[in-house]
MIKOLTI-407470 format. One line per field, with one value per residue (C-alpha): residue in one letter; x, y, z; residue number from 1. Coordinates in steps of 0.5 Angstrom, whole numbers, plus 500, padded with zeros to 3 digits. Layout:
# residues N
residuo <- A|...
px <- X|...
py <- Y|...
pz <- Z|...
num <- NUM|...
This chain:
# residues 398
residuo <- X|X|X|X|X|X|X|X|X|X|X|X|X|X|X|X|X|X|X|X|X|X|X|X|X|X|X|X|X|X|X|X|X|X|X|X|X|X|X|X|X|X|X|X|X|X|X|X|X|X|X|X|X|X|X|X|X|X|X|X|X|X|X|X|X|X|X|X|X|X|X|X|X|X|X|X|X|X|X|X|X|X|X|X|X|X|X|X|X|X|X|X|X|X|X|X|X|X|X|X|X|X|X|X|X|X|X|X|X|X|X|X|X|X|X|X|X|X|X|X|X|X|X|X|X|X|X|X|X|X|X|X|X|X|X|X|X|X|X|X|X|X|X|X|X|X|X|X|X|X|X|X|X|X|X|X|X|X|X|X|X|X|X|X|X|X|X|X|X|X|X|X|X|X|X|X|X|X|X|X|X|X|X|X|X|X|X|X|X|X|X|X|X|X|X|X|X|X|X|X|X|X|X|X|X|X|X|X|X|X|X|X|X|X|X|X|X|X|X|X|X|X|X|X|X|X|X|X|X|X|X|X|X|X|X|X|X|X|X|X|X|X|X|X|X|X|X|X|X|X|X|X|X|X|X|X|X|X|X|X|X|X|X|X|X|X|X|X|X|X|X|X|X|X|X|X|X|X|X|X|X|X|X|X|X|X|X|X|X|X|X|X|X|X|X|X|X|X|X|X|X|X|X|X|X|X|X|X|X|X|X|X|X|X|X|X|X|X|X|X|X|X|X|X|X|X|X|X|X|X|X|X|X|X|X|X|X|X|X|X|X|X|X|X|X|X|X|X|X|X|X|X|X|X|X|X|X|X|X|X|X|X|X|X|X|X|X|X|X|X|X|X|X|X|X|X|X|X|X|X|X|X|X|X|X|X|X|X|X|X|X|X|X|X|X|X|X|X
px <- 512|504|501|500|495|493|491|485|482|475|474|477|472|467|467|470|462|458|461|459|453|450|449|442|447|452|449|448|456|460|461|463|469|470|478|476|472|475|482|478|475|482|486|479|481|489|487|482|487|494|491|491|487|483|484|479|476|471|466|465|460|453|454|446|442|447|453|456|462|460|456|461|465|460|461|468|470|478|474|477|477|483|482|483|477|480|477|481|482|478|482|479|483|490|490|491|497|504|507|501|499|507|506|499|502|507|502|497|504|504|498|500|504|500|495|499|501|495|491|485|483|483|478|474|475|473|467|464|465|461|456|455|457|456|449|445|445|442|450|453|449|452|459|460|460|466|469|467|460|459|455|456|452|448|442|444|437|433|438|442|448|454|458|465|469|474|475|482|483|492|492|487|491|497|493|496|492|493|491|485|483|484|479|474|475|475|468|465|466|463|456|452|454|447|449|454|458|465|468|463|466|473|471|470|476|479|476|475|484|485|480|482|490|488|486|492|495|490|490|498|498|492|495|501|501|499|503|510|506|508|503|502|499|494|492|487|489|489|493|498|500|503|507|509|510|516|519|517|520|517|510|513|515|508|505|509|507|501|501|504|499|493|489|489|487|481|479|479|474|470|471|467|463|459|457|453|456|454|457|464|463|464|469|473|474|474|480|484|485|486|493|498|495|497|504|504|502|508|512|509|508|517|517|513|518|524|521|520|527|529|531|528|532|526|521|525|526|519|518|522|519|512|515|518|511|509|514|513|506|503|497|496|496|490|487|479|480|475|477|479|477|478|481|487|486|493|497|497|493|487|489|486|488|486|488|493|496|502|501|500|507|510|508|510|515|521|519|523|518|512|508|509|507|503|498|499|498|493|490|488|483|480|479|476|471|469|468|464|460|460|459|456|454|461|461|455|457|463
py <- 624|622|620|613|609|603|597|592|586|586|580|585|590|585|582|590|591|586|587|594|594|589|585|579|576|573|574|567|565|571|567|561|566|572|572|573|579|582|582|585|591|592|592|597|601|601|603|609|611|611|612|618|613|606|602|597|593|596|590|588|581|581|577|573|581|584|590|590|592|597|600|602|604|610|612|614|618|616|609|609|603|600|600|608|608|602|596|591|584|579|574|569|572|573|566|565|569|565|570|570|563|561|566|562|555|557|560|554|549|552|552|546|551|557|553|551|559|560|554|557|564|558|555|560|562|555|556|563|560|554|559|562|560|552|553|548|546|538|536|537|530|526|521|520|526|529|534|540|538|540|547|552|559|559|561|563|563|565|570|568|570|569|564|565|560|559|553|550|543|544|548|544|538|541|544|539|533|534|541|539|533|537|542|538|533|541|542|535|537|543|541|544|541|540|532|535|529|528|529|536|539|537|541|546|547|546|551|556|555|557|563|566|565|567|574|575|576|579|585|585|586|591|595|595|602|604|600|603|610|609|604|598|592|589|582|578|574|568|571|575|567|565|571|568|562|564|569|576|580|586|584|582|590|592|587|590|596|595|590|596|601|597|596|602|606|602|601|609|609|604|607|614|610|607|601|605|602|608|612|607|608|615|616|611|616|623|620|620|628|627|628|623|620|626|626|618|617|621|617|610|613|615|608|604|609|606|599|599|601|595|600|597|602|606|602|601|608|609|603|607|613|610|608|615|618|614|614|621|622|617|620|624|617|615|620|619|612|609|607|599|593|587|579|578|571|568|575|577|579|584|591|597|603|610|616|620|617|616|608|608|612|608|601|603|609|604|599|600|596|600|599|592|591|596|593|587|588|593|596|589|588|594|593|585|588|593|588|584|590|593|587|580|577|575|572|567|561|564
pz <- 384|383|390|391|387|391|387|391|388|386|391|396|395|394|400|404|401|403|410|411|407|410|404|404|399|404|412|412|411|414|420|416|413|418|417|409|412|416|412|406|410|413|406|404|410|408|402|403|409|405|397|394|389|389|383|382|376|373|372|378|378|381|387|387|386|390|387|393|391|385|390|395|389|388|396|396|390|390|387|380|374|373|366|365|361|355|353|357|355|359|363|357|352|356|359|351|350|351|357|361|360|363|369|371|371|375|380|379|381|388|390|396|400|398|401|407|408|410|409|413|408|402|406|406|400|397|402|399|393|393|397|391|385|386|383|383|376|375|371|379|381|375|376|369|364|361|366|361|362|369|369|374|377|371|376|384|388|381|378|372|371|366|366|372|371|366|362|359|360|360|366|369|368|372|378|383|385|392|393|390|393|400|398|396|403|406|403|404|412|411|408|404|398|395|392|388|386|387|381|380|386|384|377|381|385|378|375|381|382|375|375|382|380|372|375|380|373|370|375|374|366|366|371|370|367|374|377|373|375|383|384|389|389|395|393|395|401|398|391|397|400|392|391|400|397|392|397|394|398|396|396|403|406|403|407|414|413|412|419|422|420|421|425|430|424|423|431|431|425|428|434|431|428|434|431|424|418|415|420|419|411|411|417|412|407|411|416|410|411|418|422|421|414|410|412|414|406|403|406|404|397|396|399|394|389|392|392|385|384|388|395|400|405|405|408|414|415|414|420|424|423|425|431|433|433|437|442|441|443|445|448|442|438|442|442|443|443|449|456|455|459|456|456|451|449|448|448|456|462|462|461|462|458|459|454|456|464|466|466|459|457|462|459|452|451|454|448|442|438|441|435|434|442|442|436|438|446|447|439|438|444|443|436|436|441|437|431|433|436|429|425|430|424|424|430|430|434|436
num <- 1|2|3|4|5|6|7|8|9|10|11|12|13|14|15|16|17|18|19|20|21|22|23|24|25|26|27|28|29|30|31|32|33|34|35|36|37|38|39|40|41|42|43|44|45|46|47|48|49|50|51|52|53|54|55|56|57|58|59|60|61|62|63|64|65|66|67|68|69|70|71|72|73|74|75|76|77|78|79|80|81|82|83|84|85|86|87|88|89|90|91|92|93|94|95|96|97|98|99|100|101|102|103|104|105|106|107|108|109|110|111|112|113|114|115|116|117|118|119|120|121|122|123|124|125|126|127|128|129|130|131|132|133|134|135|136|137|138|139|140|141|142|143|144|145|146|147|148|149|150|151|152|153|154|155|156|157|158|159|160|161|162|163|164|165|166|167|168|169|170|171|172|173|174|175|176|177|178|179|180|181|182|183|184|185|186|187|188|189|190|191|192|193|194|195|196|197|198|199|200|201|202|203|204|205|206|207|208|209|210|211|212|213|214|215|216|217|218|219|220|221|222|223|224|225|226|227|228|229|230|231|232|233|234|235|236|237|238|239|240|241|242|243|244|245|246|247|248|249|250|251|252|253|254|255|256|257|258|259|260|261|262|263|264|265|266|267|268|269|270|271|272|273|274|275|276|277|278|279|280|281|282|283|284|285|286|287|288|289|290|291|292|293|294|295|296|297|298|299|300|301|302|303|304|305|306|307|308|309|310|311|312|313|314|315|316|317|318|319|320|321|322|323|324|325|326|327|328|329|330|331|332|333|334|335|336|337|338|339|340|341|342|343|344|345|346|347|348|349|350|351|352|353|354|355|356|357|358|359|360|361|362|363|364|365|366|367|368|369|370|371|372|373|374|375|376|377|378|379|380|381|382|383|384|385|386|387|388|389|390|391|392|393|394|395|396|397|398
């Protein structure tokens, strides 16, 4: 079986890039959109980690001067197109064709509980969006011009660029009115809006939702060749809560494991690391040779095997396993990781963690659901210490 090819949306290694090249484009606003952020890196670590390739588009957008995420993609060699060298059809294209079209419209009918799955990455999302492509076109003022009037990113702080959005008045239409209406208020609160009006913003809703939902699809048709070849798919956070919105189970079991695994890996990067973005960058694509990720990522690549045949036995299987290794070593699963002292918000009482003693076997081998508590109760702490240390951006205000 071939290894495990990891699809990731172009805006999740936009925003992985951003992060960790310390992008000028967006410091100003990744306060406002840490959650975005940090679950970007996290799904760029988990594909680094467990991919034996990345799948991207190969025409990522220029974010105001800035190619974060093309500029990543040159920095780790398992970065691959999606496309296989082929011209693809634009999203433009495929929201013509009649299946597509179908698959779309239905995203865009559950866009409400999508939204109420996970009402704060939509929030910032729409944020982001307005940050960088509301522009600041004279047509935003107007109240009284056709909808399809209203000019968007035509020129982001002096850089032109080609037009984002998508344009197609049918599937506008059908984009619930409440969803829109609430993103809109969302905004509002949040300010910098530039005097656009009222029905300019909800036309950029409009078109953002129609895009955003357009391209979770464009990735599905064009990768589904990668896909039937042991692939697997991780979505945008937003993307993800409208396969959540409809029960999909297998999207589901992607998620867990990947919840599992995460975010102790990332904390022992960030930990070697030593607060360099560089130093993490690296340590990204080199502990992918490291113990346990060879073995851990055969076995997630016959569970995404399995789950393509409708077998979801195997991932429980591989759950298990991931928990008998560590109950069988904890302490060579923490391994280099630093002595911790640090307040759990809202999980329990100050702990104190040191690699290899006795208090540590004691407080974890009994649970049998050692990685769950474990990355609840101890992983955690350490891991939002060492992100805010990495990247106080983030955290301004906070």
């Amino acid at each position: 079986m071939a290894g495990l090819s990891i699809i990731l949306d172009g805006i999740t290694l936009q925003h992985a890039g951003e992060l960790l090249l310390d992008s000028p484009s967006s410091q100003v606003f990744r306060s406002d959109c840490r959650l975005t952020y940090v679950q970007s890196l996290e799904d760029y670590a988990f594909a680094s980690f467990f991919g034996e390739r990345i799948l991207v588009s190969g025409s990522l957008p220029e974010v105001k001067g800035d190619r974060p995420g093309a500029m990543l993609s040159t920095l780790n060699q398992r970065i691959a197109p999606i496309e296989r060298g082929k011209t693809a059809p634009s999203v433009a294209d495929l929201i013509q064709r009649p299946d597509f079209r179908e698959a779309v419209l239905a995203d865009l009918e559950k866009l409400p509980d999508a939204y109420a799955i996970a009402r704060a990455a939509w929030d910032e999302f729409f944020i982001r969006e307005v940050e960088t492509y509301l522009g600041e076109d004279g047509s935003l003022q107007a109240r009284r011009i056709p909808r399809q009037q209203y000019k968007f990113a035509q020129n982001v702080q002096g850089v032109p660029r080609k037009e984002y959005h998508l344009q197609d008045a049918e599937l506008q239409r059908l984009i619930p009115a409440n969803f829109v209406s609430g993103v809109v208020s969302m905004l509002r609160r949040h300010g910098s809006l530039r005097g656009a009006s009222q029905p300019a913003l909800e036309e950029f809703v409009s078109r953002t939702a129609l895009t955003h939902t357009a391209l979770y699809w464009w990735y599905e048709d064009v990768g589904r060749e990668q896909l039937m070849d042991n692939g697997a798919r991780l979505p945008f956070v937003t993307r993800a809560t409208l396969r959540q919105a409809e029960g999909h189970r297998y999207a589901d079991v992607i998620a867990e494991l990947r919840d599992m695994l995460l975010p102790h890996a990332l904390a022992h990067a960030l930990s070697n690391a030593q607060n360099d973005r560089g130093q993490l960058i690296r340590r990204l694509t080199e502990m992918w040779s490291d113990a346990p990720y060879p073995y851990l990522r055969g076995r997630l690549s016959k569970v995404v095997g399995s789950l393509a045949a409708g077998d979801i036995k195997g991932a429980g299987k591989l759950a298990r396993e991931i928990r008998r290794y560590r109950q069988d070593s904890p302490a060579r699963a923490m391994e280099d990781s630093p002595k911790l002292k640090v307040k759990v918000d809202k999980i329990g009482p100050s702990v104190e963690i040191e690699t290899g003693t006795s208090v540590f076997k004691r407080m974890l081998v009994p649970n049998r659901t050692l990685l769950r508590r474990w990355v609840g109760r101890f992983a955690i702490a350490c891991y939002v210490a060492q992100l805010r240390s990495c990247f106080p951006e983030l955290y301004i205000g906070r």
